[in-house]
N, CA, C and O atoms as CSV, one atom per row, in Angstrom:
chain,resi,resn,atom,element,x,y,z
A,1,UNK,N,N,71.154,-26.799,-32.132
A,1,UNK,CA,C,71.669,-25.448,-32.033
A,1,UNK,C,C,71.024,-24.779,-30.828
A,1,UNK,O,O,69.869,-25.076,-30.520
A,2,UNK,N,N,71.801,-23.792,-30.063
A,2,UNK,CA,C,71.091,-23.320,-28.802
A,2,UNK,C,C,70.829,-21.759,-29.212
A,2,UNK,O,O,71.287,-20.850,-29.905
A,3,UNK,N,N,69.689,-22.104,-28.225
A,3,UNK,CA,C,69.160,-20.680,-28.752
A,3,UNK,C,C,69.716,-19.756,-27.557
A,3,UNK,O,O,70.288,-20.302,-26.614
A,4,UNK,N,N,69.544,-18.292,-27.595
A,4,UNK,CA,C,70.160,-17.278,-26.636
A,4,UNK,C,C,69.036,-16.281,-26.559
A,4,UNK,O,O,68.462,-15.695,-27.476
A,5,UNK,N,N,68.814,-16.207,-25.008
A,5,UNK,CA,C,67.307,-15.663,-24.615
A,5,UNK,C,C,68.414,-14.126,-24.357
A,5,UNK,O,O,69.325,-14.105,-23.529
A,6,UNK,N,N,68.139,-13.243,-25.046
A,6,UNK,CA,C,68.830,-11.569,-24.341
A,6,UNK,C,C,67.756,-11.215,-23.754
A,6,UNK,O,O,66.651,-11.525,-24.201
A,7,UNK,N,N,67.948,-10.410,-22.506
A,7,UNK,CA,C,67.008,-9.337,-21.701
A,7,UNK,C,C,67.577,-8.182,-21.847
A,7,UNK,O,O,68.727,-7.772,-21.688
A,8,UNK,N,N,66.227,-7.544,-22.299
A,8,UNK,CA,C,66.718,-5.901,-22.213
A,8,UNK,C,C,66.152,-5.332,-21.293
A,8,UNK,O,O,65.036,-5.502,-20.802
A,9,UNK,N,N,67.312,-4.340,-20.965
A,9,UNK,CA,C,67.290,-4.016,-19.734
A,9,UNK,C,C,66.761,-2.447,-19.691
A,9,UNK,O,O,67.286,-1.561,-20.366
A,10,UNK,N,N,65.693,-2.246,-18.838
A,10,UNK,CA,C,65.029,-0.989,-19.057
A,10,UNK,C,C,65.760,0.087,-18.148
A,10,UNK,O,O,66.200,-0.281,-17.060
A,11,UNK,N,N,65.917,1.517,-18.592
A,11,UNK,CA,C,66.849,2.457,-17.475
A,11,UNK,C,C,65.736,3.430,-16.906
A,11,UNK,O,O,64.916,4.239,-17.342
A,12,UNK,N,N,66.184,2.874,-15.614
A,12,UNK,CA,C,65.085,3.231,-14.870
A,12,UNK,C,C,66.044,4.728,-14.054
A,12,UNK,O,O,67.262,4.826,-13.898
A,13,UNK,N,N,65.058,5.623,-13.706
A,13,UNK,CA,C,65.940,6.521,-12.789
A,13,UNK,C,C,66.204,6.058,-11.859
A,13,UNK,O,O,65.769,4.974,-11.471
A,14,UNK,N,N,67.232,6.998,-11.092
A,14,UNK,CA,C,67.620,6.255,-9.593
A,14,UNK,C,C,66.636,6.867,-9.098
A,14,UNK,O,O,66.272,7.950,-9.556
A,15,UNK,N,N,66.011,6.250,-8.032
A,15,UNK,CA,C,65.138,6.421,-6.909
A,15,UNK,C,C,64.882,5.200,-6.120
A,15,UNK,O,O,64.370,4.131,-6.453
A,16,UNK,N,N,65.403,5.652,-4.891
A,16,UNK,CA,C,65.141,4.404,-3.794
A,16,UNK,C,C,64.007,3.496,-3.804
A,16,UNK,O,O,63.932,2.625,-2.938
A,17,UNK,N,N,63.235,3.601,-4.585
A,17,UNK,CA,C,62.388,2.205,-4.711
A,17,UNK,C,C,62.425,1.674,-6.101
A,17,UNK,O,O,61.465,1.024,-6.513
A,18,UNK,N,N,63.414,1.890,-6.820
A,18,UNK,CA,C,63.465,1.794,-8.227
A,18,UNK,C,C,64.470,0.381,-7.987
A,18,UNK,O,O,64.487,-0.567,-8.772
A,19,UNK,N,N,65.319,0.477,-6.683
A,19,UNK,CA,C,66.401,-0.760,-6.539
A,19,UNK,C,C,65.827,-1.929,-6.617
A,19,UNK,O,O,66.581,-2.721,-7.182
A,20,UNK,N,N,64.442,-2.581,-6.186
A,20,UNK,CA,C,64.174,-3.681,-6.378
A,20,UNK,C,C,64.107,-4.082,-7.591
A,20,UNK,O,O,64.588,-5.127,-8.029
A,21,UNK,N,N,63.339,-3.040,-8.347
A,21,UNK,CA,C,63.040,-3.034,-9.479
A,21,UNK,C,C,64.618,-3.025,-10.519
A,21,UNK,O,O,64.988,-3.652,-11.511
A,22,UNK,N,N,64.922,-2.483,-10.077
A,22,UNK,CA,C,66.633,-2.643,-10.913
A,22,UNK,C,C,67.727,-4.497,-10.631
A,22,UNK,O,O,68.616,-4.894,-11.385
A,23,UNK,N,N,67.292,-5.121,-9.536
A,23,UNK,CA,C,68.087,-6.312,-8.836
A,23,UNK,C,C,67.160,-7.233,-9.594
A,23,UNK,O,O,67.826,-8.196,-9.975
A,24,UNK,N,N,65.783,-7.345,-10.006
A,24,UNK,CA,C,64.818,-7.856,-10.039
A,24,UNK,C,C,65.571,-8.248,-11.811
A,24,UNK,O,O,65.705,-9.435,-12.112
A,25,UNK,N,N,65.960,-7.236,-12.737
A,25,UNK,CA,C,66.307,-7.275,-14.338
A,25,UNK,C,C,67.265,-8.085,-14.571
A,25,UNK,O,O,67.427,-8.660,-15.647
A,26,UNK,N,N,68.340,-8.256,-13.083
A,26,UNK,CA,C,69.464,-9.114,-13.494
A,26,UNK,C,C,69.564,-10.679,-13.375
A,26,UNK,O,O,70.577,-11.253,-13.773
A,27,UNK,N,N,68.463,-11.394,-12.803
A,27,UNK,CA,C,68.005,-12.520,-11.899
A,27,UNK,C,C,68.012,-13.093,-13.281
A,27,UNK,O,O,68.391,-14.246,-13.072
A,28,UNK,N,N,67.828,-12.980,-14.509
A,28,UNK,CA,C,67.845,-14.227,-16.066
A,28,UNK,C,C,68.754,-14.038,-16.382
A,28,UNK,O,O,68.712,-14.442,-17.544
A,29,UNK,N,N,70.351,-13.425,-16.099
A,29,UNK,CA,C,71.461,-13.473,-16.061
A,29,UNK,C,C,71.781,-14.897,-16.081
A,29,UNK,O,O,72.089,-15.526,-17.093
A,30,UNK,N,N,71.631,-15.648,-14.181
A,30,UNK,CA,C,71.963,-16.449,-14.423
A,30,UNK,C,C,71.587,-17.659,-14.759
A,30,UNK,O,O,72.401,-18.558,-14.546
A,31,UNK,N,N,70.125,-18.047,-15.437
A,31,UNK,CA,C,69.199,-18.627,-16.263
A,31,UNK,C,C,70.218,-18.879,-17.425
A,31,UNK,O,O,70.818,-19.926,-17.670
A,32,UNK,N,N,70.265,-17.920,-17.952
A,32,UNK,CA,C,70.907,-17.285,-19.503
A,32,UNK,C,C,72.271,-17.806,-19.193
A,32,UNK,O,O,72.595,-18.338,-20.254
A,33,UNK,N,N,73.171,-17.947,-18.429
A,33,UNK,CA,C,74.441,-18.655,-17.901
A,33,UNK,C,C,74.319,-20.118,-18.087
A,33,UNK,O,O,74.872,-20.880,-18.879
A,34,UNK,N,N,73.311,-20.338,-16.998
A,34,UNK,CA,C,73.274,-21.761,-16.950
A,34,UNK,C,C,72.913,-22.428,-18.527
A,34,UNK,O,O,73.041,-23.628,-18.768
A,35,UNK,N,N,72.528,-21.600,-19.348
A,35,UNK,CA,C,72.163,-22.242,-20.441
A,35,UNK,C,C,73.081,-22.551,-21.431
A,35,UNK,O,O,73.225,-23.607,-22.047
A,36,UNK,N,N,73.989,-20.977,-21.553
A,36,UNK,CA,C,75.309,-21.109,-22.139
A,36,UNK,C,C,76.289,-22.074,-21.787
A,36,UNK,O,O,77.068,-22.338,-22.702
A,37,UNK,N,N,76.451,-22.618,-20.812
A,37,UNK,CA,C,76.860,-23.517,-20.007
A,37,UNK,C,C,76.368,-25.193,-20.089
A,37,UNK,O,O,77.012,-26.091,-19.548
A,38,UNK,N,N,75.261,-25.384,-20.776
A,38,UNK,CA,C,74.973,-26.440,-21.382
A,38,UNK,C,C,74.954,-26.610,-22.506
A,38,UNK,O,O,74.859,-27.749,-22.965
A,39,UNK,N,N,75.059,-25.293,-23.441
A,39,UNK,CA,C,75.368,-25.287,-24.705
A,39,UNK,C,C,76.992,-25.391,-25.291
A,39,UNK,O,O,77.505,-25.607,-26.389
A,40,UNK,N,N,77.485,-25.111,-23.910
A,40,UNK,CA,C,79.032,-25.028,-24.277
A,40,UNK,C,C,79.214,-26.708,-24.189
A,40,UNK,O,O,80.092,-27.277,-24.837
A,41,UNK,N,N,78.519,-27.242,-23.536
A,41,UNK,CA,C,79.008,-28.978,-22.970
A,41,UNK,C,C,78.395,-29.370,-24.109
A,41,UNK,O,O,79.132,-30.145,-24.719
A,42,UNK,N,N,77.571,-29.213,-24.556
A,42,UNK,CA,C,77.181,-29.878,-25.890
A,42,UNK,C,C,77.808,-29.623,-27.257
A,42,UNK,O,O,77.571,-30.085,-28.374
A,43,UNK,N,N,78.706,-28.715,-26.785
A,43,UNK,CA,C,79.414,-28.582,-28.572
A,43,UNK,C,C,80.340,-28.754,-27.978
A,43,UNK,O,O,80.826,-27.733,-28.464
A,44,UNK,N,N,81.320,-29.195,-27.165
A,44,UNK,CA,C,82.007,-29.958,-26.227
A,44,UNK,C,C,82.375,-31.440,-27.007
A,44,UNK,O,O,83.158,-31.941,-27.814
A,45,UNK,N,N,81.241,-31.737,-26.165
A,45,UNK,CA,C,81.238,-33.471,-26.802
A,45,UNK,C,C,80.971,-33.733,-27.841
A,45,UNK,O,O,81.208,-34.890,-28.187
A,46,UNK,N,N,80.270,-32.665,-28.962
A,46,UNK,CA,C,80.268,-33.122,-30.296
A,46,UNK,C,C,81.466,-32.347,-30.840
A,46,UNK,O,O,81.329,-32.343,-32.064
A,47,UNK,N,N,82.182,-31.923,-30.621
A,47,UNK,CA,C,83.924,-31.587,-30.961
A,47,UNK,C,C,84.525,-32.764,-30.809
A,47,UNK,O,O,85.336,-33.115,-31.665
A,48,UNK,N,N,84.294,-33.443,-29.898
A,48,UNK,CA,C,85.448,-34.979,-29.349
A,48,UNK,C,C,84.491,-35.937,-30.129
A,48,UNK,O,O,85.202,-36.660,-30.826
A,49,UNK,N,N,83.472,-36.169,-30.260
A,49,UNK,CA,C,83.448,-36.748,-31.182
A,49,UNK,C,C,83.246,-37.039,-32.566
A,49,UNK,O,O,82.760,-38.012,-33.143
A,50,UNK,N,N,83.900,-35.600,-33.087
A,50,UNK,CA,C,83.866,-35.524,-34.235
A,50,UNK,C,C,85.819,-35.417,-34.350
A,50,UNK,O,O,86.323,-35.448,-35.473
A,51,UNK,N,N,86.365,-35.345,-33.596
A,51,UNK,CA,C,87.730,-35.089,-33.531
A,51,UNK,C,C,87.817,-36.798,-33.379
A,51,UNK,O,O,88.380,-37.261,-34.371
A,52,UNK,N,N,87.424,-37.812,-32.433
A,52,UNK,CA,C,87.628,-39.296,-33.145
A,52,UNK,C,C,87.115,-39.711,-33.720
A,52,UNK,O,O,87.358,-40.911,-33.850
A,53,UNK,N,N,86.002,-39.140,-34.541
A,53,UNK,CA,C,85.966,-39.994,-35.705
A,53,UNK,C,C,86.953,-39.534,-37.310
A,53,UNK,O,O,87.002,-40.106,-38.399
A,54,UNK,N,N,87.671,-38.193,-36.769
A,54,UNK,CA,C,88.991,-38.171,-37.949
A,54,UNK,C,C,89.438,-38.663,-37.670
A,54,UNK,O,O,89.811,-39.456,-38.535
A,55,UNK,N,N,89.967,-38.915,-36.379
A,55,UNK,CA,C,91.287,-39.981,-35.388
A,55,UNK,C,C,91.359,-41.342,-36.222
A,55,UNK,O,O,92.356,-41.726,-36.832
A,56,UNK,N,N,90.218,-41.961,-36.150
A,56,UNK,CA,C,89.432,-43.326,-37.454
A,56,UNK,C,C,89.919,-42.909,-38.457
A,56,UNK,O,O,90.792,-43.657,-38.897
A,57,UNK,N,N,89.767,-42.166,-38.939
A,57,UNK,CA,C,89.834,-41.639,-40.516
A,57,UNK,C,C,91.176,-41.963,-40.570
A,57,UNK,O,O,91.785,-42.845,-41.177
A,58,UNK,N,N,91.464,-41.231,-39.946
A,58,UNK,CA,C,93.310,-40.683,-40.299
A,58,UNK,C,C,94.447,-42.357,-40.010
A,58,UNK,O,O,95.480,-42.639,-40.616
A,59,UNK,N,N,93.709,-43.220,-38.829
A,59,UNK,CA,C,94.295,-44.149,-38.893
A,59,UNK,C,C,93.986,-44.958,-39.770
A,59,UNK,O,O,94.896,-45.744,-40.030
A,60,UNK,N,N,92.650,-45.153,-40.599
A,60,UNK,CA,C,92.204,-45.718,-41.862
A,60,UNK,C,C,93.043,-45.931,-43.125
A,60,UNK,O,O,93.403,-46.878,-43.824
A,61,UNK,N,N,93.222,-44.246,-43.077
A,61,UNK,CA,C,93.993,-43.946,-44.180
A,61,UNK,C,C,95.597,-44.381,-44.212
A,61,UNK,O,O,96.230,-44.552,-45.253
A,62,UNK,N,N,96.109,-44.522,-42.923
A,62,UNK,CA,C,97.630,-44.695,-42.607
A,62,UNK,C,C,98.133,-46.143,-42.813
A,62,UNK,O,O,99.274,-46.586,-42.952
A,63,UNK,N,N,96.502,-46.946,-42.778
A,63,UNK,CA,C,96.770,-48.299,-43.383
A,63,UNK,C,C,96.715,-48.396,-44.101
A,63,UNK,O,O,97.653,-49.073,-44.521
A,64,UNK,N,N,95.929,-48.050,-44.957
A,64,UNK,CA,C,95.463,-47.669,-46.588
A,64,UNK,C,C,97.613,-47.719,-47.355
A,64,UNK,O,O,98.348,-48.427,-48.044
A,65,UNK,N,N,97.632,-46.399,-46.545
A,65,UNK,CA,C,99.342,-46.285,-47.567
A,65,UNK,C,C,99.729,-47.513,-46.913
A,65,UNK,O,O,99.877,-48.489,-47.648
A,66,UNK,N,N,99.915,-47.649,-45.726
A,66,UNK,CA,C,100.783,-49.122,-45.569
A,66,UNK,C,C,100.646,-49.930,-46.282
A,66,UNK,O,O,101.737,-50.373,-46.641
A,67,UNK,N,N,99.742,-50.461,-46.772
A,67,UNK,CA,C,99.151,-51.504,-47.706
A,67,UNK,C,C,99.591,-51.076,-48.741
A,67,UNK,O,O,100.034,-51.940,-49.498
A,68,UNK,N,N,99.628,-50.366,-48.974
A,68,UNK,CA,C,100.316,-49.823,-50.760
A,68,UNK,C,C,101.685,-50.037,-50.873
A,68,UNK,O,O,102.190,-50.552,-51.870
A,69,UNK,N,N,102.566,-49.513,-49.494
A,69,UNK,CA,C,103.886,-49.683,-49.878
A,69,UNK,C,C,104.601,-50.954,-50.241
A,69,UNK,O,O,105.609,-50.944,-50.949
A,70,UNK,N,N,103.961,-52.263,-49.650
A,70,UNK,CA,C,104.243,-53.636,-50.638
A,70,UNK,C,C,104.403,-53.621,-52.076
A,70,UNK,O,O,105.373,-53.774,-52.819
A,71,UNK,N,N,102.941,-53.348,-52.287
A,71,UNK,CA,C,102.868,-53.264,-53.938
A,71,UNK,C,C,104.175,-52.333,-54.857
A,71,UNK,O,O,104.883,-52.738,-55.779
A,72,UNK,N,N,104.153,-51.418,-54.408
A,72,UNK,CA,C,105.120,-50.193,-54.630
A,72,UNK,C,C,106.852,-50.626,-54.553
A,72,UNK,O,O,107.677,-50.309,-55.409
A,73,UNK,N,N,107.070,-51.241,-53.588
A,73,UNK,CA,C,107.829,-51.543,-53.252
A,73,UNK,C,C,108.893,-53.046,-54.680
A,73,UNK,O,O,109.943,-53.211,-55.301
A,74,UNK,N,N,107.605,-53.657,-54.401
A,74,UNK,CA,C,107.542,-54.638,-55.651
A,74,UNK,C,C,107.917,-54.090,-57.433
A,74,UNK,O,O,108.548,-54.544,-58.388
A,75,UNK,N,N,107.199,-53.019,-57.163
A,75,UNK,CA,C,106.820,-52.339,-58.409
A,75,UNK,C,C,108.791,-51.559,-58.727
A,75,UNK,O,O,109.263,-51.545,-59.864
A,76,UNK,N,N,109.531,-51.062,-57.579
A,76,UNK,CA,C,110.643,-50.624,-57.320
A,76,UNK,C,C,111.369,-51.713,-57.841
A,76,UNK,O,O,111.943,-51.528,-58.914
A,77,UNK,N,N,111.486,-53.182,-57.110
A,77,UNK,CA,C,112.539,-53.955,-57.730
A,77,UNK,C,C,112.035,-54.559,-59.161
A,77,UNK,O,O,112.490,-55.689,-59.339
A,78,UNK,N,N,111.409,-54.202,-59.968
A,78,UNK,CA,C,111.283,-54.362,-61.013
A,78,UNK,C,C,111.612,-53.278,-62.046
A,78,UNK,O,O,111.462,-53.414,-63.260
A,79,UNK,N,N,112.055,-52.233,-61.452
A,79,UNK,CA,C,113.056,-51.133,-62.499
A,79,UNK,C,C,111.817,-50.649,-62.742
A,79,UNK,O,O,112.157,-50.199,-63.836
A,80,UNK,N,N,110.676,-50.349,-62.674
A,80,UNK,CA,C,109.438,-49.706,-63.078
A,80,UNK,C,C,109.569,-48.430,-62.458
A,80,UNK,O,O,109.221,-47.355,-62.948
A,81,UNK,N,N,109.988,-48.584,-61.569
A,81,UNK,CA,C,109.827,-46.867,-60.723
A,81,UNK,C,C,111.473,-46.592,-59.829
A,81,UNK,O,O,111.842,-46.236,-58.709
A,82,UNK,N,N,111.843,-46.844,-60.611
A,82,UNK,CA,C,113.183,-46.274,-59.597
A,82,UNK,C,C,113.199,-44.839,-59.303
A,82,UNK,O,O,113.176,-44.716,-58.079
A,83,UNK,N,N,113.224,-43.901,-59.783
A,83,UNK,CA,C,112.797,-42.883,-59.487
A,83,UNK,C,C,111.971,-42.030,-57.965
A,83,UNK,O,O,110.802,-41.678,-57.808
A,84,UNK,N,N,112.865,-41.956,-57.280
A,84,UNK,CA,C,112.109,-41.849,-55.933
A,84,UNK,C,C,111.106,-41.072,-55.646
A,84,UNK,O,O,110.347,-41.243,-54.692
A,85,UNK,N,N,111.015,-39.670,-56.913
A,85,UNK,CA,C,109.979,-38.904,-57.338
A,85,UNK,C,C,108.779,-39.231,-57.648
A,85,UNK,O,O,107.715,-38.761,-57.246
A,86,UNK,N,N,109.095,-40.457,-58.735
A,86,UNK,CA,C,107.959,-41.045,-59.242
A,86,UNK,C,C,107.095,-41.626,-58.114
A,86,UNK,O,O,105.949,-41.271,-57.836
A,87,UNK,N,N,107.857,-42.616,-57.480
A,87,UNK,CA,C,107.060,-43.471,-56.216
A,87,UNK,C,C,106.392,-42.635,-55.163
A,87,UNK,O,O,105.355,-42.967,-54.590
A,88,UNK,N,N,107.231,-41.249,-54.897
A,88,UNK,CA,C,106.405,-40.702,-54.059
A,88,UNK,C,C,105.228,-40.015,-54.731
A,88,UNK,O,O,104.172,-39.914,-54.107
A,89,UNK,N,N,105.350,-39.506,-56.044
A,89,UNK,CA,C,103.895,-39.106,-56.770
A,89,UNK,C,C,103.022,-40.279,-56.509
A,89,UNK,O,O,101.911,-40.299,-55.978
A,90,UNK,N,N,103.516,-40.950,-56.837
A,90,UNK,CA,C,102.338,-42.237,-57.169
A,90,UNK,C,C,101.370,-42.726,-55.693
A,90,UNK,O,O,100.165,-42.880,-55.496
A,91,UNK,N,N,102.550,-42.857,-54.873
A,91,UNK,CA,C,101.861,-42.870,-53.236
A,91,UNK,C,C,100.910,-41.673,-52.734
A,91,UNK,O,O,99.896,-41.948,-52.092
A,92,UNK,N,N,101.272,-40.248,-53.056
A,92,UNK,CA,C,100.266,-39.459,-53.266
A,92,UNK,C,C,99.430,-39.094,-53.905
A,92,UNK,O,O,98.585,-38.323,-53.449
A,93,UNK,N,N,99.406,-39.508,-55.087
A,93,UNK,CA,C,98.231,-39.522,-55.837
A,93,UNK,C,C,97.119,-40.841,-55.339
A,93,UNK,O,O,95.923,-40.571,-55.227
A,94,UNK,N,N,97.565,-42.098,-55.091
A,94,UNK,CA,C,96.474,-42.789,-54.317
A,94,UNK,C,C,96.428,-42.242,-53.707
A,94,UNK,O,O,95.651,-41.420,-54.192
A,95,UNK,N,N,96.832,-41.684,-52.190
A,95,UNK,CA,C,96.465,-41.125,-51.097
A,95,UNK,C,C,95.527,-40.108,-51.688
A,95,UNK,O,O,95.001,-39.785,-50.623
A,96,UNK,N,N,95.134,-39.623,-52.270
A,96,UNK,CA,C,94.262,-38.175,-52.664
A,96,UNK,C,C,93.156,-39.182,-53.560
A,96,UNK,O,O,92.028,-38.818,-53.895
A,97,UNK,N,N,93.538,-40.027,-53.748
A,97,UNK,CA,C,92.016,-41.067,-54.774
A,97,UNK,C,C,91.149,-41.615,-53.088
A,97,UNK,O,O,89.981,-41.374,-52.782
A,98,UNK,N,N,92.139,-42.345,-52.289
A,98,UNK,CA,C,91.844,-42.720,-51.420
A,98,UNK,C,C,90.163,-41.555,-50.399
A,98,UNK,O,O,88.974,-41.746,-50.142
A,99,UNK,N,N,91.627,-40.003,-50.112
A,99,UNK,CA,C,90.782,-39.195,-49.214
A,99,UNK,C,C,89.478,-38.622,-50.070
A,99,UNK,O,O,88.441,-38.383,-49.452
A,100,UNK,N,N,89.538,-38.446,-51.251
A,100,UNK,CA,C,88.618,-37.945,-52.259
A,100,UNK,C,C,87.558,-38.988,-52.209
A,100,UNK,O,O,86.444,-38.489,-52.367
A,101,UNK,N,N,87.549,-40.285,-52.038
A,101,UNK,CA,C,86.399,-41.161,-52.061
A,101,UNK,C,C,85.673,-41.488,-50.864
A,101,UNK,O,O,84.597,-42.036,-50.628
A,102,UNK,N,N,86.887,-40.820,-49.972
A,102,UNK,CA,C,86.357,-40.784,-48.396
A,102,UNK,C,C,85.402,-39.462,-48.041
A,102,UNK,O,O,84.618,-39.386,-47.094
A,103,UNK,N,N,85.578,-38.797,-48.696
A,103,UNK,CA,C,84.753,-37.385,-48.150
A,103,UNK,C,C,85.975,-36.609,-47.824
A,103,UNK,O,O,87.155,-36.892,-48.034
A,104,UNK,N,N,85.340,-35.379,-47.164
A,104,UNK,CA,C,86.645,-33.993,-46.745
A,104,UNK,C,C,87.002,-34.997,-45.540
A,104,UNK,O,O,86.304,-35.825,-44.956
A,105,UNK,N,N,88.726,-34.511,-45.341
A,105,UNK,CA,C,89.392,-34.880,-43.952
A,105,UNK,C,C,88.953,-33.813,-42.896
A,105,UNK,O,O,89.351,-33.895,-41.734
């Protein structure tokens, strides 16, 4: 987790020698940039790779039903499930035994 350095900024009156002193407060601006800026690249790449490892998941799972629809299919020409309702409950209800044993999608 990144941390975020704030500067507070003191109000100084105007007076012509107060300007250095005023140019001088903004200079961890871009410190404080550059940092946000490595914090952004780092939750960056742990976005992408947390976005393929659902990519895995999701193609895991897409074999998972493929593999089922044989069985199912089988299960159809045997008058067990004609019902096109039924077969699709049944394909979703594994699918939800399946993602439930997998963790959250």
């Amino acid at each position: 987790m990144c941390m975020w350095r704030r500067t507070r900024y003191i109000h100084v009156k105007y007076r012509p020698q107060s300007l250095s002193l005023i140019s001088t407060l903004h200079q961890p601006r871009a410190n404080d940039l550059e940092e946000q800026l490595k914090c952004e690249e780092v939750t960056a790449v742990a976005m992408a790779e947390r976005l393929k490892m659902m990519e895995d998941e999701l193609l895991y799972l897409k074999s998972k039903v493929n593999d089922l629809e044989e069985p199912i299919q089988v299960l159809i020409k045997r008058n067990i499930f004609r019902n096109r309702i039924v077969c699709v409950s049944v394909v979703l209800f594994i699918v939800l035994i399946f993602s439930l044993g997998k963790g959250k999608m």
